[in-house]
C-alpha positions in Angstrom: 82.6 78.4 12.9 83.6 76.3 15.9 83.1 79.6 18.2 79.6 80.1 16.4 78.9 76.1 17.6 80.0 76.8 20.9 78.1 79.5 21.5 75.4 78.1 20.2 75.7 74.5 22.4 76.1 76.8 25.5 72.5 78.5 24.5 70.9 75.7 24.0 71.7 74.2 27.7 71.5 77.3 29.0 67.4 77.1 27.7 67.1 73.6 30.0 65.5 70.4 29.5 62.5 72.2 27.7 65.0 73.5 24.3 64.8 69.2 23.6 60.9 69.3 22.7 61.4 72.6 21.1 64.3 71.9 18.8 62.4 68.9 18.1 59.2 70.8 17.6 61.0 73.1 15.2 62.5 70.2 12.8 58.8 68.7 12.3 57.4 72.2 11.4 59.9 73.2 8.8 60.3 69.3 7.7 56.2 69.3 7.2 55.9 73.4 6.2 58.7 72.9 3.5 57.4 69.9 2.3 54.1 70.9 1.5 55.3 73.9 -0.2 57.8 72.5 -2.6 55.1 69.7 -3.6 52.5 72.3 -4.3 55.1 74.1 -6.6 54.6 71.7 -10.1 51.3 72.1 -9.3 51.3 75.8 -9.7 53.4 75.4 -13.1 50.8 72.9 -14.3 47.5 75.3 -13.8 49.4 78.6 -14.7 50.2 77.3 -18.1 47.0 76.0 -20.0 48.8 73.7 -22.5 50.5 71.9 -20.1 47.2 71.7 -17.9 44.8 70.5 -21.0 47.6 67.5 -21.8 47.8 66.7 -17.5 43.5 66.9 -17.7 42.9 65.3 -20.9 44.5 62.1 -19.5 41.8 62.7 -16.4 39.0 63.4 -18.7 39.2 60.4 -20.8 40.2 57.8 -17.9 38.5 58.7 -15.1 35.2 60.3 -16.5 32.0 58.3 -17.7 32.4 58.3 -21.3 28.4 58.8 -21.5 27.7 61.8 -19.6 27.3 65.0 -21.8 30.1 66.9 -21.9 29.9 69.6 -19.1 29.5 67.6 -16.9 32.3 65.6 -17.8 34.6 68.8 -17.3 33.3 69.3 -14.3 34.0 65.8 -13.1 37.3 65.9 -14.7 37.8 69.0 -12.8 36.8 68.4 -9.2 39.1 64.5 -9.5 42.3 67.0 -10.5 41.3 69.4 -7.7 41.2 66.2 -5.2 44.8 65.1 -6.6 46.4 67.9 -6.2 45.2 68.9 -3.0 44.8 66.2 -1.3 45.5 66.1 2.7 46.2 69.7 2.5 44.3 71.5 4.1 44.4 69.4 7.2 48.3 69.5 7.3 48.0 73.2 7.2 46.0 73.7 9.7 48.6 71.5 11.9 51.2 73.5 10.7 49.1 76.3 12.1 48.9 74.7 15.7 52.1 73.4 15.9 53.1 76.8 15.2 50.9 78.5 18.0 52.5 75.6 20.1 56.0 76.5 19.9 55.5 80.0 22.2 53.6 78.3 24.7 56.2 75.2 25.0 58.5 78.3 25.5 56.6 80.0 27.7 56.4 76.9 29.7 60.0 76.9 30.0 59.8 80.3 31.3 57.7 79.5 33.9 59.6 76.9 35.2 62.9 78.7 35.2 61.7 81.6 36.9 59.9 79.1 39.5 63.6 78.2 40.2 64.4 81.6 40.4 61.9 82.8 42.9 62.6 79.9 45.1 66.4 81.0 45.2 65.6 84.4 46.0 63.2 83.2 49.0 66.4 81.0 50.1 68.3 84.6 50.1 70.2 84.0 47.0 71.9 87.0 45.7 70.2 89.6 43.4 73.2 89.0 40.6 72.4 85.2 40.7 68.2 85.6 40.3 68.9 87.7 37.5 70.7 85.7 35.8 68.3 82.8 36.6 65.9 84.9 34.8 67.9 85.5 32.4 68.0 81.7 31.4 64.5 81.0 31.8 63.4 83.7 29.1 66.0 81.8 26.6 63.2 79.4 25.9 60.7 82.1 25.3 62.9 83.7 22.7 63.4 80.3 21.1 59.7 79.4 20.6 59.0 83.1 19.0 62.0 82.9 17.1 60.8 79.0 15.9 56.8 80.7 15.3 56.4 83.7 13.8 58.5 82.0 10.9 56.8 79.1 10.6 53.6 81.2 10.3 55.0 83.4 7.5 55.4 79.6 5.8 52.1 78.3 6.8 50.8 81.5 4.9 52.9 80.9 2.0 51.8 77.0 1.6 48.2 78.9 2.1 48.9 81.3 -0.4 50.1 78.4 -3.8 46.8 77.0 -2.4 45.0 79.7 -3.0 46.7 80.2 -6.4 46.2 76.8 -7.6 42.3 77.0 -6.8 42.1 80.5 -8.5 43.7 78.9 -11.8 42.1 76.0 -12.1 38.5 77.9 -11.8 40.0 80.2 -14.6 41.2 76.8 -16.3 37.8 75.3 -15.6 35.4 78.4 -16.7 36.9 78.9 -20.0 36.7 75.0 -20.9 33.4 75.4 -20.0 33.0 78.4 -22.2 34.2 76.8 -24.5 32.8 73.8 -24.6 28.7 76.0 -24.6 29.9 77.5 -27.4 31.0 74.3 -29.5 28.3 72.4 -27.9 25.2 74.7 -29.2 
């Protein structure tokens, strides 16, 4: 384990000053990715399961509706204020998820260029073939470590976008068959 650490300490100077924003650019996105995905999760247990949803709803329907309005609309009040609630502010952290995702590669990639400047100006000073290669070596470490920190991180922007997706698809299920229902009671 200790070896592991060391190795790993070693790697991360070896990247240079730019592996600071990146590690720090990786904690946010898995802090923020994570947390959206295990707060959509009773969500998805609520709408895939209609008892639970019609006890979570009735509690929005007769609170938060006008009493007075027929019923229909009423449902579809009811339905569009449990829609709001439970995805609230999502779709705009996803879609910074998504950038600070594309971000990582190109902080990397900035680290790249920057070490290989280094490395071409060594060369031109008549530095040894050995010692540029291993320059350039370096300077790709920071290129590896903003792929290795984005492709990820896009898998788990796709999964938050996928329990989204879910969630919409059964509360439109949830929603048309209350309606359903209700025309048929209702007539």
């Amino acid at each position: 384990m200790i070896s592991y650490l060391q190795n790993f300490i070693e790697f991360f100077k070896a990247g240079g000053p730019l592996m600071i924003p990146l590690c720090a650019l990786c904690v946010y996105i898995y802090y923020a990715g994570f947390g959206m995905y295990f707060r959509l999760a009773p969500y998805l247990k609520i709408c895939a399961d209609a008892e639970s949803f019609k006890r979570e709803f009735k509690e929005v329907l007769d609170t938060e509706t006008n009493l007075s309005l027929p019923m229909q609309i009423r449902l579809k009040n009811g339905f569009d204020i449990v829609r709001r609630r439970m995805l609230s502010g999502i779709d705009r952290r996803l879609k910074m998820l998504k950038s600070l995702s594309a971000a990582a590669p190109l902080l990397g990639l900035l680290g790249t260029v920057s070490g290989m400047m280094i490395c071409i100006g060594a060369s031109a000073q008549g530095g040894s073939e050995r010692l540029v290669a291993e320059g350039i070596s370096k300077a790709l470490i920071t290129t590896q470590t903003g792929l290795c920190i984005a492709i990820p991180a896009m898998m788990l922007a796709l999964a938050v976008q996928a329990r989204v997706q879910n969630i919409l698809i059964n509360l439109m299920r949830l929603e048309n068959s209350m309606l359903e229902r209700e025309a048929e009671h209702g007539s």
